[in-house]
C-alpha positions as CSV (number, residue, x, y, z in Angstrom):
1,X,9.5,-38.0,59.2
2,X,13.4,-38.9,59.1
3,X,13.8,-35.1,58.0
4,X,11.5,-33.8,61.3
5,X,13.2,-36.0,63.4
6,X,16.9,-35.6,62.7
7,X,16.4,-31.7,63.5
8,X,14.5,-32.1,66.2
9,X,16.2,-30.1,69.5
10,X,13.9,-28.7,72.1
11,X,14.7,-24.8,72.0
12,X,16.3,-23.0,75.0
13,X,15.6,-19.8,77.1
14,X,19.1,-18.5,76.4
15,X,18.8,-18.7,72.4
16,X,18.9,-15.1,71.3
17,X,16.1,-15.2,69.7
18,X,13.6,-16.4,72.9
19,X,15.5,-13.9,74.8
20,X,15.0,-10.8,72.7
21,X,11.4,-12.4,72.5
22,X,11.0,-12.4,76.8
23,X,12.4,-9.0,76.7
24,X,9.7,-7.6,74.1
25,X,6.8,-9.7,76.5
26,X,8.4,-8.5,80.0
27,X,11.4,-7.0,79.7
28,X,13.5,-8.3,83.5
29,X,11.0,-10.9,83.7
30,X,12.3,-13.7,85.6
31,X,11.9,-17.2,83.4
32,X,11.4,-20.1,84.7
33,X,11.2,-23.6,82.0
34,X,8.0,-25.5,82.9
35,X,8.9,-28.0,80.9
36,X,7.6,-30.3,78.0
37,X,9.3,-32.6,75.6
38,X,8.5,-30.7,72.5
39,X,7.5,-27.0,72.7
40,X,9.9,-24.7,75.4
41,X,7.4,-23.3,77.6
42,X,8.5,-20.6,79.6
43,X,6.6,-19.1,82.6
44,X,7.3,-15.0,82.6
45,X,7.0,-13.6,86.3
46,X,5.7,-11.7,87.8
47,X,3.3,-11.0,84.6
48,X,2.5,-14.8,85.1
49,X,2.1,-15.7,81.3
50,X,4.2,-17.8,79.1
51,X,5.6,-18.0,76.4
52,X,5.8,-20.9,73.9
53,X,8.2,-21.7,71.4
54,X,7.2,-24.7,68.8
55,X,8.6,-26.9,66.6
56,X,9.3,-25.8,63.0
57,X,6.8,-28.6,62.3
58,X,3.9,-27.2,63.9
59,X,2.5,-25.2,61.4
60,X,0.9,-21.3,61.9
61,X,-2.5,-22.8,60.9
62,X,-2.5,-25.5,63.1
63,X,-1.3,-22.9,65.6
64,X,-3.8,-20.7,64.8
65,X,-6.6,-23.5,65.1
66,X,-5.7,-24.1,68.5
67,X,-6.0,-21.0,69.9
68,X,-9.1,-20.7,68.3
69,X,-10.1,-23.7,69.5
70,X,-9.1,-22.7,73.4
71,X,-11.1,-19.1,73.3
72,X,-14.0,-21.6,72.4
73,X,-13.5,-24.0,75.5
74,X,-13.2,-20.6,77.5
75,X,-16.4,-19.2,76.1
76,X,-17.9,-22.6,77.2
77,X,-16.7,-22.4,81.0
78,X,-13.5,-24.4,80.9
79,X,-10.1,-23.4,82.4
80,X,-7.8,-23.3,79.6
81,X,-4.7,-21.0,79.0
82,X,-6.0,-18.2,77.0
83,X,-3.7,-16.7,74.0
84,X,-2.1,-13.7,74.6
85,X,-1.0,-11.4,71.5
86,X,2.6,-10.6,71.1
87,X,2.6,-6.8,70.3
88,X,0.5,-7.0,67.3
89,X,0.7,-10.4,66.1
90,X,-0.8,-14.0,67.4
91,X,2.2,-16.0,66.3
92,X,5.4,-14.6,66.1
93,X,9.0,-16.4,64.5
94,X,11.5,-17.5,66.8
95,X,14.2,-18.9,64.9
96,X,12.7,-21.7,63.0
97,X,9.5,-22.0,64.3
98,X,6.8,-20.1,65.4
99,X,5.7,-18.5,69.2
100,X,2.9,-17.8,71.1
101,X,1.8,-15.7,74.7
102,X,-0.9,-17.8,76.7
103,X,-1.5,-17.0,80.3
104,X,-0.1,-18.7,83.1
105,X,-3.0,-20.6,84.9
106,X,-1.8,-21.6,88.8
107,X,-2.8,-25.6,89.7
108,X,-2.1,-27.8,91.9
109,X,0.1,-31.4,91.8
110,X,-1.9,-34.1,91.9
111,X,-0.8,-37.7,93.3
112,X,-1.5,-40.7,91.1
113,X,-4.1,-42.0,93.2
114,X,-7.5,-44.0,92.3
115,X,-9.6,-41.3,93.2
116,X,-7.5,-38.9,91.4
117,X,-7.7,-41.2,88.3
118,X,-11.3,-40.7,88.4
119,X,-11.6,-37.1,88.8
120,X,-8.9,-36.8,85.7
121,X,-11.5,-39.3,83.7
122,X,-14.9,-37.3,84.6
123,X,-13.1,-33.7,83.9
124,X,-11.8,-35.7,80.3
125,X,-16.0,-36.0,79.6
126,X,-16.5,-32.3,80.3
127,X,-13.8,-32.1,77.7
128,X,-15.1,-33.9,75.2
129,X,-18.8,-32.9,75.7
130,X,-17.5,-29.5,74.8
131,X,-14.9,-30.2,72.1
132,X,-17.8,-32.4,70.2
133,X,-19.9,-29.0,70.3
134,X,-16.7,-27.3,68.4
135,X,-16.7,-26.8,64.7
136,X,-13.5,-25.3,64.3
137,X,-11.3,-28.0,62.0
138,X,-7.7,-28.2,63.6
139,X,-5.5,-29.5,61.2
140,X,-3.5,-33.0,62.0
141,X,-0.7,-32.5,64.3
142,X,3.1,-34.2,62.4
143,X,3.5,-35.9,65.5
144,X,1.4,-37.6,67.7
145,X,0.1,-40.1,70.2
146,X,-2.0,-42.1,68.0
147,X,-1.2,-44.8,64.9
148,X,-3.2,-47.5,63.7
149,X,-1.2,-50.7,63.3
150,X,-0.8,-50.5,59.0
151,X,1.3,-47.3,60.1
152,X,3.2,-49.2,62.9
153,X,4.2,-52.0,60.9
154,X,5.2,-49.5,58.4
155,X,7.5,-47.5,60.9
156,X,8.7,-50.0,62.4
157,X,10.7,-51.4,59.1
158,X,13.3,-48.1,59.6
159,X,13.3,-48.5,63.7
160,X,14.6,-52.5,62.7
161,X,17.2,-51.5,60.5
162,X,18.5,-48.6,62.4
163,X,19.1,-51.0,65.7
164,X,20.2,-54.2,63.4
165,X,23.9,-53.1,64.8
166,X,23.0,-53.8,68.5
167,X,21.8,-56.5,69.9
168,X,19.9,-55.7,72.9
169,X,17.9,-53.2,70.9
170,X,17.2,-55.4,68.2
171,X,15.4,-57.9,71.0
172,X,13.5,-54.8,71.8
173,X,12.3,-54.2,68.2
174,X,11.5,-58.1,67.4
175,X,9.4,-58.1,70.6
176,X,7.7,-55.1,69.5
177,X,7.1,-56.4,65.9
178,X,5.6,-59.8,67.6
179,X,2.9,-57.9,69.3
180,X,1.8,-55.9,65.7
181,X,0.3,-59.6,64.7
182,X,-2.3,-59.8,67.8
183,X,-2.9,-56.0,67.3
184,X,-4.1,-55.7,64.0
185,X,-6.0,-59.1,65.3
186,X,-8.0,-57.2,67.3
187,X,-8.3,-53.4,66.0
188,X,-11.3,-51.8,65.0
189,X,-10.6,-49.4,62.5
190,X,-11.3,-45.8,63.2
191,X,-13.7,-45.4,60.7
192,X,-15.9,-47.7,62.5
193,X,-16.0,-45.6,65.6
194,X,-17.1,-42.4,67.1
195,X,-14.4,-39.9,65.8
196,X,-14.3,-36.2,67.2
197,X,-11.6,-33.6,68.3
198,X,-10.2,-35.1,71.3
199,X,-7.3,-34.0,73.4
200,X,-4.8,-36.4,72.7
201,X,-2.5,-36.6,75.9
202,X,-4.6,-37.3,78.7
203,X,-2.7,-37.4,82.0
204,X,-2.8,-36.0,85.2
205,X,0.5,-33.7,84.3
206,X,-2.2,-32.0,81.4
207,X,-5.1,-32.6,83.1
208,X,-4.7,-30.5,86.8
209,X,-6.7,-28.8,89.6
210,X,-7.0,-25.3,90.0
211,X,-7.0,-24.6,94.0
212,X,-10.7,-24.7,94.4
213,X,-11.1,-27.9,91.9
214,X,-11.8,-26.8,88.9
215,X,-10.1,-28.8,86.0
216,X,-7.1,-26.9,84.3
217,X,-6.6,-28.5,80.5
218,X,-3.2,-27.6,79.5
219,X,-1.1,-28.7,76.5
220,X,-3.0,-29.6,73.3
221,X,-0.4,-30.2,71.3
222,X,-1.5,-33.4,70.0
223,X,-5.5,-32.3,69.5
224,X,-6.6,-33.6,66.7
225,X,-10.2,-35.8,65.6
226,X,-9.6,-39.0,66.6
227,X,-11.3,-42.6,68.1
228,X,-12.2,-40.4,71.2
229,X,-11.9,-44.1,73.0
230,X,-8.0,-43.6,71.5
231,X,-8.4,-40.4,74.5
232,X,-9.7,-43.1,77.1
233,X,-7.1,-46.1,76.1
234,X,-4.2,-43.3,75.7
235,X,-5.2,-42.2,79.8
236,X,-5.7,-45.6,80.9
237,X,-2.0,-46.8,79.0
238,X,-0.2,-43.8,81.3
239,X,-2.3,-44.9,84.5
240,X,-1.0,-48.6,84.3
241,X,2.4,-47.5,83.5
242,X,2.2,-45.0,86.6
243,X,4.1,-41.5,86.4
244,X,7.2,-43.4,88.1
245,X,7.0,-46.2,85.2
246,X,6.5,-48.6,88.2
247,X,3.1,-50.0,87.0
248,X,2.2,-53.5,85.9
249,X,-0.8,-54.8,83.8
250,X,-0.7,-57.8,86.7
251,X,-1.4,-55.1,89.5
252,X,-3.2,-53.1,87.7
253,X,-7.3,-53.2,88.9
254,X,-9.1,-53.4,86.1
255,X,-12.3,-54.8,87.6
256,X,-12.7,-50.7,88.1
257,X,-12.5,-50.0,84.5
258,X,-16.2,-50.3,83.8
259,X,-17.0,-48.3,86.7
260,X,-14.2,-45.6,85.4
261,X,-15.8,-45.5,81.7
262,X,-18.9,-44.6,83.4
263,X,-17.7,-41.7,85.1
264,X,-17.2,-40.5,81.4
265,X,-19.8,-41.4,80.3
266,X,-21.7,-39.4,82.8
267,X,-19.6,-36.2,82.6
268,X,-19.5,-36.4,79.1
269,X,-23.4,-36.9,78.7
270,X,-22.8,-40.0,76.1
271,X,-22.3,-43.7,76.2
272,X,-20.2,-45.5,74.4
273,X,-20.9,-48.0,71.8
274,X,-20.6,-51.6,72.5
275,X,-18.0,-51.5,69.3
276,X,-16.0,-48.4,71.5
277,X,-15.4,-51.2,74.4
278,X,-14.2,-53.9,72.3
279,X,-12.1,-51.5,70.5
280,X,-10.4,-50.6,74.0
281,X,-8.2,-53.4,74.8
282,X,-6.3,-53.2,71.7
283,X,-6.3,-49.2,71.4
284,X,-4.7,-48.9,74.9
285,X,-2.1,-51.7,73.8
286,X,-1.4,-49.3,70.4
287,X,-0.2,-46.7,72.8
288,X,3.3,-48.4,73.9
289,X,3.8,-49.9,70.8
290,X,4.1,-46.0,69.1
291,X,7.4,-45.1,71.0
292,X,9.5,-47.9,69.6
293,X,7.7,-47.2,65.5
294,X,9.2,-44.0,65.5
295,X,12.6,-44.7,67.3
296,X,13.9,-45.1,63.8
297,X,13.3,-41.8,63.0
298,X,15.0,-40.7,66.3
299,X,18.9,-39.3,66.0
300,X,19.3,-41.7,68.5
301,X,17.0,-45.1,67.4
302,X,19.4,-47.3,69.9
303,X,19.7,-45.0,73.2
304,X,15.7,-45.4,72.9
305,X,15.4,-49.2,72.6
306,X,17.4,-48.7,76.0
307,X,15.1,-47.0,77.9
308,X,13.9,-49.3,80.2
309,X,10.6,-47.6,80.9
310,X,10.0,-48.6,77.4
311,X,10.6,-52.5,77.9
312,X,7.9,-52.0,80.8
313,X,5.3,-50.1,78.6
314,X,5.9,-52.8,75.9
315,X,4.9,-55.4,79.1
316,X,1.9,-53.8,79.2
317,X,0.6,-54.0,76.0
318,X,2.0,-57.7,75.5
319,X,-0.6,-58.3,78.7
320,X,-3.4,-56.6,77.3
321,X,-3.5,-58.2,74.0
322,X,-3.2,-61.5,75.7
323,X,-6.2,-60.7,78.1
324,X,-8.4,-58.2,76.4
325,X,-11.2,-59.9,78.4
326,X,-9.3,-59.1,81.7
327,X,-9.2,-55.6,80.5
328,X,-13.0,-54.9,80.0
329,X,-15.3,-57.1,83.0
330,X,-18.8,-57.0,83.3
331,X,-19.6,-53.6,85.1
């Protein structure tokens, strides 16, 4: 992971080689970057595709899986961007990873409101009513949103010992260390659970109307078969936290939770164990604690102890593990 990490540099669309690559798609296209934290996703007007350019750790059969994997969700009715060939070719090299053409599919901005919330959490069921129904096997993604806490506590030895130098981040670590002890407390192992390919980063920047309301499901970079309750904590983490990393566990409403996991349930034509909803509470709080396990691996492990949206996500979890009552009511 130290190896990924230390080369990792989101490409650009003035590399030679995504240029030459535009100019074989749509030659005086104008580019515009849409954005994303791993892949470069570039939106190619007025041909209105894009074109992605991954990581050299995603691999051309995971690749391949997932665009397999979106023709299926398109045969079944949902609104996903379709993959587009590149002259001849599904995947082609750009530098040291690999491309692909997808179409550009137009949706609206959503605000972070309840009701919005729930419409994100009902269009999630539809998505995993019809991901449960695929058989194609998508292999693991390198990195990801999801880590049970043997793997934390693991990863968590090399964020300590890259921050030992500074203090403040140091603080950051031990505080995140504390909470691995109530965590594994609480978790229910995977194995216990409903596992099934699940979309992996749930939020209402993936998960977007199309003008008449349709649900658009963009980005599955981190797909993979998981907890699907690891889907609904990962969601619910991001809506406490807010988009604006404003949010607090304390403010949060989570009397509405039940009612929420039933607007899945519904969509998703399932309900979910009595094991799933005890497993919540400490799934959601599994989500903050992933950012400061891998920090170590980072080129920078201090600059992200600093972020200060990260000492509020870290909040977050500390609250849920203390209240995992609070977190689950009586519907």
């Amino acid at each position: 992971m130290r190896a990924w990490w230390a080369d990792f540099d989101r490409p650009t669309a003035g590399q030679p080689g995504v240029r030459g690559l535009v100019e074989v798609v749509a030659r005086g296209s104008t580019v515009t970057d849409l954005g994303g934290c791993l892949s470069l996703n570039l939106w190619l007007r007025p041909v209105d595709l894009v074109l992605r350019v991954h990581q050299p750790f995603v691999s051309h059969r995971r690749l391949l899986a997932l665009q397999s994997l979106r023709h299926r969700l398109t045969d079944d009715g949902l609104v996903v961007a379709e993959p587009r060939a590149i002259g001849s070719r599904q995947l082609q090299r750009c530098g040291n990873g690999w491309a692909e053409l997808e179409t550009y599919i137009r949706h609206e901005d959503v605000a972070p409101t309840w009701e919005s919330y729930v419409w994100m959490v009902r269009s999630m069921g539809r998505l995993h009513r019809a991901l449960a129904a695929v058989d194609v096997p998508v292999p693991k993604p390198v990195i990801s949103t999801y880590a049970p806490p043997g793997s934390l506590r693991r990863w968590m030895a090399a964020t300590e010992e890259a921050v030992r130098h500074d203090s403040y981040a140091r603080g950051v670590a031990r505080s995140a260390r504390g909470l691995l002890g109530p965590l594994t407390a609480q978790w229910i192992p995977a194995a216990a659970l409903p596992n099934q390919l699940i979309h992996g980063d749930g939020k209402l920047s993936n998960i977007r109307p199309t003008a008449t309301g349709a649900a658009t499901y963009l980005d599955f970079g981190f797909t993979a078969v998981r907890p699907r309750i690891h889907d609904l904590a990962h969601s619910l983490a991001w809506m406490v936290l807010r988009p604006d990393d404003s949010g607090s566990a304390e403010a949060f409403p989570w009397e509405k939770v039940p009612d929420l996991l039933g607007e899945y349930e519904d969509a998703a034509h399932t309900t979910l164990t009595e094991l799933e909803r005890r497993a919540l509470p400490a799934y959601i709080a599994a989500v903050p604690l992933y950012e400061p396990a891998i920090a170590g691996y980072a080129r920078n492990p201090v600059k992200k102890l600093h972020d200060q949206a990260l000492t509020r996500f870290l909040r977050i979890a500390a609250w849920v593990l203390a209240n995992p009552s609070a977190v689950l009511v009586t519907r």
